[in-house]
SEVEX-433094 format. One record per residue: x, y, z of N, C-alpha, C in turn. Coordinates in nm, 4 decimals. Layout:
// SEVEX-433094
X  Y  Z  X  Y  Z  X  Y  Z
...
// end
This chain:
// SEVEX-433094
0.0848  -0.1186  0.0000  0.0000  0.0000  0.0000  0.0881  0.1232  0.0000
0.0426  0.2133  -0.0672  0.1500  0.3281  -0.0803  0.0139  0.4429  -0.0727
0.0441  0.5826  0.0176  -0.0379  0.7127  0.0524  0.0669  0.7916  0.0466
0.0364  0.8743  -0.0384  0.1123  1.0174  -0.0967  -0.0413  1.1467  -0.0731
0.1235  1.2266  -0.0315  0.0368  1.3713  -0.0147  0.0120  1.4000  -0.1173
-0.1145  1.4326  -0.1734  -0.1870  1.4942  -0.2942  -0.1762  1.6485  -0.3054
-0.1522  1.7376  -0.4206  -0.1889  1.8478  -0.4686  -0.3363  1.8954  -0.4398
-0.3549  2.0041  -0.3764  -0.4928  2.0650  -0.3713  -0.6231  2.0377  -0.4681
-0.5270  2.0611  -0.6234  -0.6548  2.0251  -0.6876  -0.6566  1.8738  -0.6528
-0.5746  1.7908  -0.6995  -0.6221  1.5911  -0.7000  -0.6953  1.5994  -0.5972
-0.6619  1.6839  -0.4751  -0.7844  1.6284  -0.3309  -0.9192  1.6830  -0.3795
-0.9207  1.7984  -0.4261  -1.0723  1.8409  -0.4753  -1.1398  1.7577  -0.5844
-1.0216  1.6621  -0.6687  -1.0845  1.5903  -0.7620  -1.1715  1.4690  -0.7505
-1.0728  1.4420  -0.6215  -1.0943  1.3086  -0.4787  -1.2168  1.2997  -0.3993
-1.2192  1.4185  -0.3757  -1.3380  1.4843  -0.3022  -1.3087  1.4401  -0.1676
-1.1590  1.4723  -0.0909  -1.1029  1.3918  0.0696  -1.0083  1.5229  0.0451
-0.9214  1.4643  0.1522  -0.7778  1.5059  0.1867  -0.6625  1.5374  0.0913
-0.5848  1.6025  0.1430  -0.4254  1.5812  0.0356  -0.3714  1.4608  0.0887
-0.4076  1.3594  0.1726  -0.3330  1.2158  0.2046  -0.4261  1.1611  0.1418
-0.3870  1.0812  0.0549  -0.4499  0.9762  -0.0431  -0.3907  0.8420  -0.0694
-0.4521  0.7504  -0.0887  -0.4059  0.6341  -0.0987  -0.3721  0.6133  -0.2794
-0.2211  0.5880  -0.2877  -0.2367  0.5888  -0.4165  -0.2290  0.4393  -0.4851
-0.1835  0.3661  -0.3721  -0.2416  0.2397  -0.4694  -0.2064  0.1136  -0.3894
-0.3377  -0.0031  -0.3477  -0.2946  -0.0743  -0.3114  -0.3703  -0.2090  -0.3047
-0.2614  -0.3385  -0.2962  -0.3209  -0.4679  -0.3647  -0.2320  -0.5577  -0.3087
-0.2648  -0.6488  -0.3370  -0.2484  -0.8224  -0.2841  -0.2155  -0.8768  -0.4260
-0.0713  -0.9210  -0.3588  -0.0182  -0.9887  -0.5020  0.0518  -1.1291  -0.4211
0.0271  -1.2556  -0.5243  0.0218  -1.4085  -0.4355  0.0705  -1.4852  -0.5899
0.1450  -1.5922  -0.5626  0.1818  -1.6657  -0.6262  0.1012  -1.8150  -0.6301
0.0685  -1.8053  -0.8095  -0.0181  -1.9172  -0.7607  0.0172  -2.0654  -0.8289
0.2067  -2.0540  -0.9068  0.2241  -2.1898  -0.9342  0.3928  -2.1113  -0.9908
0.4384  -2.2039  -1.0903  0.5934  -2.1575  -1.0938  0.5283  -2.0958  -1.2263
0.6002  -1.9428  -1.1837  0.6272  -1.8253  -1.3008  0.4744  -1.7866  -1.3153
0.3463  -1.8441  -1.2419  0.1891  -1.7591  -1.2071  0.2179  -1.6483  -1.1181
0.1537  -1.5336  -1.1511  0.1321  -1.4629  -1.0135  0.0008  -1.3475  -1.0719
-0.0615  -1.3203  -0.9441  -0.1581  -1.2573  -0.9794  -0.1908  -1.1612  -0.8779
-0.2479  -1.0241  -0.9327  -0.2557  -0.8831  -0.8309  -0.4013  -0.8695  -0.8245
-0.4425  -0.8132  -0.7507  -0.6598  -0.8179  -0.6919  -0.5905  -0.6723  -0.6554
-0.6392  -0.5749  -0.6988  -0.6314  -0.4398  -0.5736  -0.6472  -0.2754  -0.6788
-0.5706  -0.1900  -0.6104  -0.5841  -0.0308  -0.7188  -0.4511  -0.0070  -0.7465
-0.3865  -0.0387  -0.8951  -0.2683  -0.0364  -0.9188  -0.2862  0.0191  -1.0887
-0.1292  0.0805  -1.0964  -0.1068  0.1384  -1.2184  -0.1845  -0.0024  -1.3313
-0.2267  0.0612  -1.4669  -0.2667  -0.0237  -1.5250  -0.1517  -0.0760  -1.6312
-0.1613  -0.1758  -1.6717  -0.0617  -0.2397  -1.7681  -0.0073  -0.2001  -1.9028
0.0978  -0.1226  -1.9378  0.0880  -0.1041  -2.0586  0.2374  -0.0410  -2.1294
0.3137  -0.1284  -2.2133  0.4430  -0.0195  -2.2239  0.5250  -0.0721  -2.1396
0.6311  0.0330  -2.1598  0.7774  0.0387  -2.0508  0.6994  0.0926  -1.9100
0.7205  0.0349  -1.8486  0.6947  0.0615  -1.7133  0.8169  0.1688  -1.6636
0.7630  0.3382  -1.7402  0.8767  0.4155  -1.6635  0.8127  0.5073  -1.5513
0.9066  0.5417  -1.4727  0.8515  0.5955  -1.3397  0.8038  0.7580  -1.3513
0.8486  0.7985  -1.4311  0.8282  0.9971  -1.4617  0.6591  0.9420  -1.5538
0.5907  1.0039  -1.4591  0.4530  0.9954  -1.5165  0.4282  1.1428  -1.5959
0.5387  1.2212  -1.5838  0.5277  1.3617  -1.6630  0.5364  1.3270  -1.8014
0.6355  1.1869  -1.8244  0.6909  1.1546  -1.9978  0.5564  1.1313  -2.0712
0.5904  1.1904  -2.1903  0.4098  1.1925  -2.2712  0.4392  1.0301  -2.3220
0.5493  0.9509  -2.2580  0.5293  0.7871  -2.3290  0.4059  0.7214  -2.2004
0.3758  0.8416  -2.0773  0.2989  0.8212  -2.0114  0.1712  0.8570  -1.9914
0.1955  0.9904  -2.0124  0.1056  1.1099  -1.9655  -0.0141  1.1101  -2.1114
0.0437  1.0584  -2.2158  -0.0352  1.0921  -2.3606  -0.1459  0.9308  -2.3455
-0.0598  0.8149  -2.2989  -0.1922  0.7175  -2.2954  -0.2966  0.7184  -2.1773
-0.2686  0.8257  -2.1064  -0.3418  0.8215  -1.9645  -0.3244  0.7474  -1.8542
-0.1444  0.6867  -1.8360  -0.1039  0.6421  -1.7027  -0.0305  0.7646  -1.6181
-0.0989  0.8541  -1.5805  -0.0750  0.9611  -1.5065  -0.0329  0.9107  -1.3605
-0.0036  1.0056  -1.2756  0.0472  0.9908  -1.1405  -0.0109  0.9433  -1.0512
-0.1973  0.9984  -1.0671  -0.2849  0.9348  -1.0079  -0.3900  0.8521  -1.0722
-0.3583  0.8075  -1.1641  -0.4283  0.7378  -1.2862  -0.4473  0.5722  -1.2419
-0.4575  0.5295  -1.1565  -0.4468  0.3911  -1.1081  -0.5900  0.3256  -1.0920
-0.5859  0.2148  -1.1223  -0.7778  0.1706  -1.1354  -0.7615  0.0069  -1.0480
-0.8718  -0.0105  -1.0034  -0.9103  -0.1167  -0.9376  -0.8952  -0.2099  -1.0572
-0.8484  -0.3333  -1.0582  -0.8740  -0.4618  -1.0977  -0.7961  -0.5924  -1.0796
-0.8087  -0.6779  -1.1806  -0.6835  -0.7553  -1.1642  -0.5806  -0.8421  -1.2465
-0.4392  -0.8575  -1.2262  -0.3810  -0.8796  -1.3046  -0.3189  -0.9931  -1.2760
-0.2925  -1.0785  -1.4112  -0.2402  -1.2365  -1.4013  -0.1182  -1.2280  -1.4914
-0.0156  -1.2812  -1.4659  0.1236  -1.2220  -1.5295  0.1531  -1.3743  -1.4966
0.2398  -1.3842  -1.5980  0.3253  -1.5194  -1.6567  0.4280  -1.4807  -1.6445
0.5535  -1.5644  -1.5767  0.7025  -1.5128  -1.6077  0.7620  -1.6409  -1.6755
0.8519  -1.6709  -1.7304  0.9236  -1.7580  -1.7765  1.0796  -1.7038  -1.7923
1.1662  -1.8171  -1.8696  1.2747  -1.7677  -1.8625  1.3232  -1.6332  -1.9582
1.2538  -1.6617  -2.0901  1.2901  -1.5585  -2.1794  1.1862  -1.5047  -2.2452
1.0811  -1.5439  -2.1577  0.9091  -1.4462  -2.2395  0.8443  -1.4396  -2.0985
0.7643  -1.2905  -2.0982  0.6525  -1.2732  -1.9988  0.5454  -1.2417  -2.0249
0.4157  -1.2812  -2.0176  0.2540  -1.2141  -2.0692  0.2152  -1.1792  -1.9299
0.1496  -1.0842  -1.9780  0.0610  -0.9939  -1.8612  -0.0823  -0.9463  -1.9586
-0.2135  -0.9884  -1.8332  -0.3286  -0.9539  -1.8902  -0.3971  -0.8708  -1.7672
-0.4624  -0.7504  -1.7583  -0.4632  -0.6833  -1.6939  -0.6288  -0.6090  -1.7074
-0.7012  -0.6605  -1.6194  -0.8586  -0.6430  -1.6814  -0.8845  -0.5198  -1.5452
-0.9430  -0.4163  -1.6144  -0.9898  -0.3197  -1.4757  -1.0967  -0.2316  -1.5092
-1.1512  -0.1727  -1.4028  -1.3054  -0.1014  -1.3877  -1.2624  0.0533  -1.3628
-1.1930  0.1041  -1.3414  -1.1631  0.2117  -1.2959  -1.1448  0.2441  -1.1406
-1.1205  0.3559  -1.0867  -1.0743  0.4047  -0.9214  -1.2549  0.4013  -0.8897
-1.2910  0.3285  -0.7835  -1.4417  0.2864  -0.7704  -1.4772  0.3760  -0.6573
-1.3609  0.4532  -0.5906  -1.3353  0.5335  -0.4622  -1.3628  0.6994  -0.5424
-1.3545  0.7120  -0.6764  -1.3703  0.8829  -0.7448  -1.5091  0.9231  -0.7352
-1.5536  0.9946  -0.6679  -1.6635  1.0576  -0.6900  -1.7196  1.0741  -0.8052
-1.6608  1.1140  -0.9482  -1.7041  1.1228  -1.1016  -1.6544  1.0001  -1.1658
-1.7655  0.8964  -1.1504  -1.7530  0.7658  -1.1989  -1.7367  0.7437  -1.3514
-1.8091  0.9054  -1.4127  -1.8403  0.8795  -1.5645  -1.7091  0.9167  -1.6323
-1.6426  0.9443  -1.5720  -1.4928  0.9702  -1.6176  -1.3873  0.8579  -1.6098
-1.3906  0.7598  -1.5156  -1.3339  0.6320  -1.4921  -1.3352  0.5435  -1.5956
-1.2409  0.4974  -1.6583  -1.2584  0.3800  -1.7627  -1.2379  0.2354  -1.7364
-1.3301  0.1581  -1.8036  -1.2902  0.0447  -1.7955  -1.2799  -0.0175  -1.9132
-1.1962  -0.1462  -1.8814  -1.1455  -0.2390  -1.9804  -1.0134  -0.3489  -1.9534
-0.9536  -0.3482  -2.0788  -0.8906  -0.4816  -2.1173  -0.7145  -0.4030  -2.1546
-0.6209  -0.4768  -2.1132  -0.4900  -0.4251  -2.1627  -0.3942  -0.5728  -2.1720
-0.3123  -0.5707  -2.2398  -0.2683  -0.6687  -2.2651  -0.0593  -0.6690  -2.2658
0.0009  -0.6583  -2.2221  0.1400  -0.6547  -2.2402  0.2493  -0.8020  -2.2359
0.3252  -0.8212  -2.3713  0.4383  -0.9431  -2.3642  0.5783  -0.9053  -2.4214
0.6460  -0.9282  -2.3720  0.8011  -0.9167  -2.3783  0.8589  -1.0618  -2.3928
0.9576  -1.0767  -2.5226  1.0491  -1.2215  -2.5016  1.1767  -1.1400  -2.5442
1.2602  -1.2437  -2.5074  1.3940  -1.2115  -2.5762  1.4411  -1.2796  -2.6830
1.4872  -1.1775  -2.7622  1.5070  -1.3048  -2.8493  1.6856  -1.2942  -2.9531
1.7896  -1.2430  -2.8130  1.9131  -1.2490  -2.8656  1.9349  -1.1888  -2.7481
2.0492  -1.2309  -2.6817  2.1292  -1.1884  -2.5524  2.1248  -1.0507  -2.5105
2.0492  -1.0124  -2.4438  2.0758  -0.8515  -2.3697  1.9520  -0.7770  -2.4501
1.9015  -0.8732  -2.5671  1.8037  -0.7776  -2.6480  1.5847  -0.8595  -2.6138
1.5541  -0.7704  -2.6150  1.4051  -0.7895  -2.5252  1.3039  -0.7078  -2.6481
1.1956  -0.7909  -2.7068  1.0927  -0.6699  -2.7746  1.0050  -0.7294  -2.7214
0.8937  -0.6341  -2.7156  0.7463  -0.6501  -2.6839  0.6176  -0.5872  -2.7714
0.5250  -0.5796  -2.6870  0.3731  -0.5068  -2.7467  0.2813  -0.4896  -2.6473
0.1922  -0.3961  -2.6479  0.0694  -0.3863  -2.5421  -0.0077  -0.3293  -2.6126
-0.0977  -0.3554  -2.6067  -0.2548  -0.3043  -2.6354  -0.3739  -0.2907  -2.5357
-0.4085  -0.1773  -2.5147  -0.5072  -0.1089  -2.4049  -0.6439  -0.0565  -2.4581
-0.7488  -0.1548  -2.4479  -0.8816  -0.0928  -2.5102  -0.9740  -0.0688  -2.3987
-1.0249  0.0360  -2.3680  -1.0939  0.0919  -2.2664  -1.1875  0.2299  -2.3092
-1.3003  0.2434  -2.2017  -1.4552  0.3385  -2.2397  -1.5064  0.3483  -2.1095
-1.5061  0.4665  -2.1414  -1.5819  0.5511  -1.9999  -1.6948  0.6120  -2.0812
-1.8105  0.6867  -1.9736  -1.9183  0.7471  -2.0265  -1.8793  0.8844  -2.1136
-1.7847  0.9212  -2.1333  -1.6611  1.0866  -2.2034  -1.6298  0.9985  -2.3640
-1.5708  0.8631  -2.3367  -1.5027  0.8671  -2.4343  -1.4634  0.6823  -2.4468
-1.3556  0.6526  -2.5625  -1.3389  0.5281  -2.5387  -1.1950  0.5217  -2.6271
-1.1393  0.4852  -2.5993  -0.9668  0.5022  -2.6668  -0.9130  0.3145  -2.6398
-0.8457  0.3231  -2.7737  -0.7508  0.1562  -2.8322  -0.5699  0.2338  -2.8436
-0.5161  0.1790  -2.7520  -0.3659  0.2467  -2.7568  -0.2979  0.1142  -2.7978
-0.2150  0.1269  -2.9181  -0.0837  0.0260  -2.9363  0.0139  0.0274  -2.8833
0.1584  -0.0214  -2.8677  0.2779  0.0333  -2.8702  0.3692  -0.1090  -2.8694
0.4198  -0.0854  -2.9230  0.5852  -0.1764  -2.9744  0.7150  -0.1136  -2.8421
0.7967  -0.2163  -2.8072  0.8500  -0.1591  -2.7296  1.0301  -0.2597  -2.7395
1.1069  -0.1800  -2.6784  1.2422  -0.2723  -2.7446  1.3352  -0.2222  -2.6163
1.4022  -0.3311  -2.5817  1.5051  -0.3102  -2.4904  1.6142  -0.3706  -2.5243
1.7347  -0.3170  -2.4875  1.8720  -0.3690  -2.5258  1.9577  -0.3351  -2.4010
2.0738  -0.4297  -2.3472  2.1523  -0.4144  -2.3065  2.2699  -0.3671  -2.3796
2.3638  -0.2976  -2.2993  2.4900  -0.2670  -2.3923  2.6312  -0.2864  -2.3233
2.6328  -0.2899  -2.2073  2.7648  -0.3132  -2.1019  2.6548  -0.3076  -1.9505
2.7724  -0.2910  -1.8824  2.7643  -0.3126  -1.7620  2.6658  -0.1941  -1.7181
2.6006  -0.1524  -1.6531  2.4876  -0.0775  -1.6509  2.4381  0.0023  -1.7120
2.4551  0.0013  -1.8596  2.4613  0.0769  -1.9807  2.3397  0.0146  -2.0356
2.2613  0.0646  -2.1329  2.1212  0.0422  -2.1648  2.0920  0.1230  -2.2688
1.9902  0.0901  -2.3512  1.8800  0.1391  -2.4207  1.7039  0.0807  -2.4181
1.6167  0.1935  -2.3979  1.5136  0.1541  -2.4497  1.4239  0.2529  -2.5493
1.3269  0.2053  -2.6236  1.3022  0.2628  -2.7009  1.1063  0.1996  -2.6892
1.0056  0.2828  -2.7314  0.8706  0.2850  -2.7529  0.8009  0.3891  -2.8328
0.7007  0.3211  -2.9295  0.6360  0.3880  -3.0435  0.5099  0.3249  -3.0105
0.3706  0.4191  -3.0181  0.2604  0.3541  -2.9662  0.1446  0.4717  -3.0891
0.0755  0.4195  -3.0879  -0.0622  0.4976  -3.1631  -0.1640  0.4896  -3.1032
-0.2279  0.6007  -3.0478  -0.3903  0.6070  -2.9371  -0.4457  0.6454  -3.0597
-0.5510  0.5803  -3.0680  -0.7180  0.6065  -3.1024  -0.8193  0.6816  -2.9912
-0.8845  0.7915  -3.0412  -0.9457  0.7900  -2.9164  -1.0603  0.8864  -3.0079
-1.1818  0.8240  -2.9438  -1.3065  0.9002  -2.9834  -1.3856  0.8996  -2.8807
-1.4804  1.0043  -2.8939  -1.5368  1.1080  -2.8107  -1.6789  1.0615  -2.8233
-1.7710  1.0610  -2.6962  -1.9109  1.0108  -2.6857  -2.0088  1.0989  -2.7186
-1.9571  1.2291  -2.6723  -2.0578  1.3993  -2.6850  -2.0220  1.4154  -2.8080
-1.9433  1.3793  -2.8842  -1.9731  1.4857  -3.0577  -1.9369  1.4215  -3.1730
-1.9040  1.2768  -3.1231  -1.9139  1.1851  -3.1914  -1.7619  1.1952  -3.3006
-1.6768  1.2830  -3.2036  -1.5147  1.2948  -3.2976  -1.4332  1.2019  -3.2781
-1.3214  1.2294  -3.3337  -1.1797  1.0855  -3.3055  -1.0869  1.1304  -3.3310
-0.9458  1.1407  -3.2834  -0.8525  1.1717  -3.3000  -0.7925  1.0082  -3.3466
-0.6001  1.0527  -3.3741  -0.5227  0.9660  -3.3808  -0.4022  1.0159  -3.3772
-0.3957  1.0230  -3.2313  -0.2381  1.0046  -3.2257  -0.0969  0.9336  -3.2132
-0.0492  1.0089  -3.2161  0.0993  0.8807  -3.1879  0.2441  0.9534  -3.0865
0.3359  0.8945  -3.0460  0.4290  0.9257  -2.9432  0.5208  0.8316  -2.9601
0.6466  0.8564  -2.9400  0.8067  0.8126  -2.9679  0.8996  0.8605  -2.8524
0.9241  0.7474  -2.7746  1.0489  0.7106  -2.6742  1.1460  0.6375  -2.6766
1.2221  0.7690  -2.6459  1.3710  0.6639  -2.6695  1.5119  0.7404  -2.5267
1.4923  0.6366  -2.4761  1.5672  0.6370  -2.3334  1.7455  0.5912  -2.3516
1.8030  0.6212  -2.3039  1.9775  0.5661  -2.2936  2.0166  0.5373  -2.1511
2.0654  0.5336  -2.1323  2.1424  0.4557  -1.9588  2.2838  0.4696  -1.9509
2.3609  0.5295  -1.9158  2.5092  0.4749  -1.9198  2.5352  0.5067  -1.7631
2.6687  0.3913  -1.7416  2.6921  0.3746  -1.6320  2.7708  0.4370  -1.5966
2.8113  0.5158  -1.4629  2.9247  0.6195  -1.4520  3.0053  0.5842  -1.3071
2.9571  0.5213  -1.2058  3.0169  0.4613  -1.1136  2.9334  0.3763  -1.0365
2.9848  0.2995  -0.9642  2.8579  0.1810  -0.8673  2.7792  0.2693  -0.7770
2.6261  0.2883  -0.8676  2.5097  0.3039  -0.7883  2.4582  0.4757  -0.8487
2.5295  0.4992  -0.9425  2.5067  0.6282  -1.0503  2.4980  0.5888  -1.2152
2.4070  0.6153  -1.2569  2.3615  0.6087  -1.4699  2.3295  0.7445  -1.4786
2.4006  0.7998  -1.5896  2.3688  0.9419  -1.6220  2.2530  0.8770  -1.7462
2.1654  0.9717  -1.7611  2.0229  0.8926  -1.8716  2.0157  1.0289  -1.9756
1.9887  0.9682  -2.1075  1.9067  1.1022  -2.1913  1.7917  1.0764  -2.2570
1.6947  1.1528  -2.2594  1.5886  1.0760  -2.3111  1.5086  1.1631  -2.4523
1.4848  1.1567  -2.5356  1.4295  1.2118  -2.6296  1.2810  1.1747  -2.6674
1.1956  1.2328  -2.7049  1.0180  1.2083  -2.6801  0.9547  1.3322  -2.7606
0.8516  1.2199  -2.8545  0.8039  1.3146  -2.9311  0.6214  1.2561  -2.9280
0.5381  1.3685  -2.9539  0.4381  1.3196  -2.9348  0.3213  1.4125  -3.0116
0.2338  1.3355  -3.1103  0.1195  1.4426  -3.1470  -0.0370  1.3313  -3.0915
-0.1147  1.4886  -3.0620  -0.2351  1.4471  -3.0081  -0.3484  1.4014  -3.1892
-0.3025  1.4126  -3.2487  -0.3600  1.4040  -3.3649  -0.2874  1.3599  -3.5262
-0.2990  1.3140  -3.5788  -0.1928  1.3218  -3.7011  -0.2331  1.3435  -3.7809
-0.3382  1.3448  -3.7914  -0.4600  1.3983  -3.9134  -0.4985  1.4721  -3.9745
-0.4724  1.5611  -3.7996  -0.5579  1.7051  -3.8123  -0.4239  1.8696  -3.8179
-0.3083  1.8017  -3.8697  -0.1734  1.9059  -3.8846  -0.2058  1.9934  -3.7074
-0.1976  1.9173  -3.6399  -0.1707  1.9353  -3.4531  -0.0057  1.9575  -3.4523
0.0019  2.0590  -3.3845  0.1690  2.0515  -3.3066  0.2290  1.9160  -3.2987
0.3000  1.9140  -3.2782  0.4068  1.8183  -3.2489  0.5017  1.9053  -3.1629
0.4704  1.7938  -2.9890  0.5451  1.8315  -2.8799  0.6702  1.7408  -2.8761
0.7880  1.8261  -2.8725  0.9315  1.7808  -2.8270  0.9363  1.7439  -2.7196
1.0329  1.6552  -2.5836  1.1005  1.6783  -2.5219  1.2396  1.6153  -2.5071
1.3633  1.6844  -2.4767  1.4887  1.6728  -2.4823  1.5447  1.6360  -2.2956
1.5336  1.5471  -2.2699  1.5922  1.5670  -2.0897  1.7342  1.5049  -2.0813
1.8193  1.5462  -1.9910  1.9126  1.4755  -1.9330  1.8910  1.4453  -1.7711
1.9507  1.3594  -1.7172  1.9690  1.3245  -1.6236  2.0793  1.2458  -1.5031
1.9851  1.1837  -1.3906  2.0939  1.1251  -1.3414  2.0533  1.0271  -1.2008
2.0546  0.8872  -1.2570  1.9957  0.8254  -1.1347  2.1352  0.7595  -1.0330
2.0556  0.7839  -0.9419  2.1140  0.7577  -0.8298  2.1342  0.6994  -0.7121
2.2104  0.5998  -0.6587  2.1405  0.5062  -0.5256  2.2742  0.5259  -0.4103
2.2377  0.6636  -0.3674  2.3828  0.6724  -0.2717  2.3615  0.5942  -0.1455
2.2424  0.5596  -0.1289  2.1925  0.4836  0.0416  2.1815  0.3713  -0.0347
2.1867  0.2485  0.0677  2.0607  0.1455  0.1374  1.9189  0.2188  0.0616
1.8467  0.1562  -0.0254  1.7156  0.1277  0.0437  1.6493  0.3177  -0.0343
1.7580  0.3797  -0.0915  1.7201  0.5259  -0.0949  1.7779  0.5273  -0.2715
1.6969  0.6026  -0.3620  1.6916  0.6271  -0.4738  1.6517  0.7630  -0.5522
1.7561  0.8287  -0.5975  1.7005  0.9758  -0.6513  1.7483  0.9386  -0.7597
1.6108  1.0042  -0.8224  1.6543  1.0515  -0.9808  1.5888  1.2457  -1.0064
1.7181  1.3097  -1.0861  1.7051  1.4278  -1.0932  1.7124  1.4281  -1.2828
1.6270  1.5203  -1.3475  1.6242  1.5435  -1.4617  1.6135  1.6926  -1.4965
1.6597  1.7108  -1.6158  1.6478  1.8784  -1.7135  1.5800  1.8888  -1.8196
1.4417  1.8855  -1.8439  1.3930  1.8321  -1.9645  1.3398  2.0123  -2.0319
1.3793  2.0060  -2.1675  1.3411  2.0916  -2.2699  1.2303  2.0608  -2.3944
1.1510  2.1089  -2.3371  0.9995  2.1424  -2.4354  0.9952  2.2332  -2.5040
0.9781  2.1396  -2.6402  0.9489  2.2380  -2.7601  0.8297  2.1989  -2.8204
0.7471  2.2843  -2.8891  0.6087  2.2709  -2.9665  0.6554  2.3223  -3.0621
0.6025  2.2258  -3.2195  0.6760  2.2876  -3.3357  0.4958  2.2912  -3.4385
0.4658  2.3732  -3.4441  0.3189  2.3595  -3.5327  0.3699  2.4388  -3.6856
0.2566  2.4029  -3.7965  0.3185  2.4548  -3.9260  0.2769  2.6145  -3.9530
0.1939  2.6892  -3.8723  0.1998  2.8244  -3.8630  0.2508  2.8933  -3.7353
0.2960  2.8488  -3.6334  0.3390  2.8981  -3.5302  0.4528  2.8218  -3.4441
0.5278  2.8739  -3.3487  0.5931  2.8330  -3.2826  0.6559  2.8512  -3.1448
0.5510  2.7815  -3.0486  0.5537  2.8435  -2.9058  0.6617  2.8503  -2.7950
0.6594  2.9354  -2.7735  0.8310  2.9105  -2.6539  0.8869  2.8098  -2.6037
0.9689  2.7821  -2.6398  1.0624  2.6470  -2.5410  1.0091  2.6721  -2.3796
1.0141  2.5820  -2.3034  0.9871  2.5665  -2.1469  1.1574  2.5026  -2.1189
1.1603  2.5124  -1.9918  1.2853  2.3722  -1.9609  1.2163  2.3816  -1.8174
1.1751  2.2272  -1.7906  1.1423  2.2020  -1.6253  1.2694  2.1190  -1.5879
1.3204  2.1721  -1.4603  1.3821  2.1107  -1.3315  1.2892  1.9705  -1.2576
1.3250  1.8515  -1.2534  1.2281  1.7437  -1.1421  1.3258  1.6887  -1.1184
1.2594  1.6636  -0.9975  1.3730  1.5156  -0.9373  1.2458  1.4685  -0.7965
1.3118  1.3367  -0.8002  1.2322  1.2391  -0.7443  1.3036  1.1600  -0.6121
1.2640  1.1695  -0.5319  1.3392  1.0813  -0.4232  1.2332  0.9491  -0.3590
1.2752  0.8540  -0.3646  1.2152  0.7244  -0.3136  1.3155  0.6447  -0.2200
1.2422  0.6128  -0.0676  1.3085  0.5167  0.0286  1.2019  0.4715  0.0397
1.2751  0.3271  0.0897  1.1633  0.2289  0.0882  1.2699  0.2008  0.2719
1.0979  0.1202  0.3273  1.1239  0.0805  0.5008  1.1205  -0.0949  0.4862
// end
């Protein structure tokens, strides 16, 4: 079980406190390489990366507080994993008609030393709307804590009130290199349009970084990410956000 202090608005969205429960479940093993989760947990889909700001996150709708009741049955083996991941939405939100439910699907094998591809597919409908997200996903080792990953995904998503649809798409591509025991400096590049159809911007972002495990048990990661919006009649100011993240675990 994990409770994080919430932002003013999420508590007004909550309709409680800024202490919120952000997600929690019962996970049990139920034979060699079965295991299965009952509870309110992130939903399945993609690289499982932790910056819920990255639009390889934020664009399919696994946001920070984006977590839904259901449950998930995951296969491990030696060099392939399936995960099926069926859920109803947060059953605790006051605005139920906004909650989606459905079906997501994610598998990864390897299939050459250090190298890993996958796929997920997420089809889900709330009373707003109902969206089918793809994505292809690829991991590689390269040395000793050195890495690449990379993800390309396409959302569908149409609208219940006006009967519209978009189609967008988004591109991640992560690096890792190792710089001493318990430090990876990371760069990440990310591109993303809410539409492809409809000549929509196309949002940049450029970050560097730097993860870190100077404790026991204690984990920071600090990033510099640069946002650019590039549209074919205009062109809106670069941003650069400062984040960093600290996690200990008891």
């Amino acid at each position: 079980m994990t409770v994080s202090r919430v932002s003013d608005a999420e508590a007004l969205r909550r309709g409680g406190g800024v202490f919120q429960p952000k997600e929690y479940f019962f996970r049990s093993q139920m034979g060699e390489g079965w295991w299965y989760y009952l509870g309110l947990m992130d939903k399945v889909f993609g690289i499982r990366n932790l910056d819920h700001t990255s639009y390889q996150r934020s664009s399919v709708g696994l946001t920070q507080f984006a977590q839904s009741h259901g449950l998930i049955i995951h296969k491990i083996n030696e060099s392939w994993e399936l995960t099926l991941n069926s859920f109803f939405g947060n059953v605790t939100m006051p605005n139920q008609n906004q909650e989606h439910k459905g079906l997501s699907v994610m598998g990864e094998a390897d299939i050459l030393e250090k190298v890993r591809v996958g796929g997920s597919f997420m089809s889900s409908r709330s009373e707003i709307q109902r969206k089918n997200t793809f994505s292809a996903h690829y991991k590689q080792g390269l040395d000793r804590g050195t890495s690449l990953m990379a993800e390309h995904g396409i959302i569908q998503t149409a609208f219940e009130d006006n009967l519209t649809s978009t189609n967008g798409s988004y591109t991640f591509l992560q690096s890792q290199m190792f710089l001493a025991r318990g430090y990876h400096f990371r760069t990440t590049v990310e591109r993303y349009n809410s539409d492809v159809s409809a000549s929509k911007p196309e949002q940049w972002r450029y970050g560097i970084g730097l993860l870190a495990f100077p404790f026991t048990k204690t984990e920071f990661r600090f990033d510099l990410n640069h946002y650019r919006s590039i549209a074919e009649s205009s062109v809106d100011p670069d941003q650069i956000h400062l984040q960093g993240q600290l996690h200990v675990a008891f």
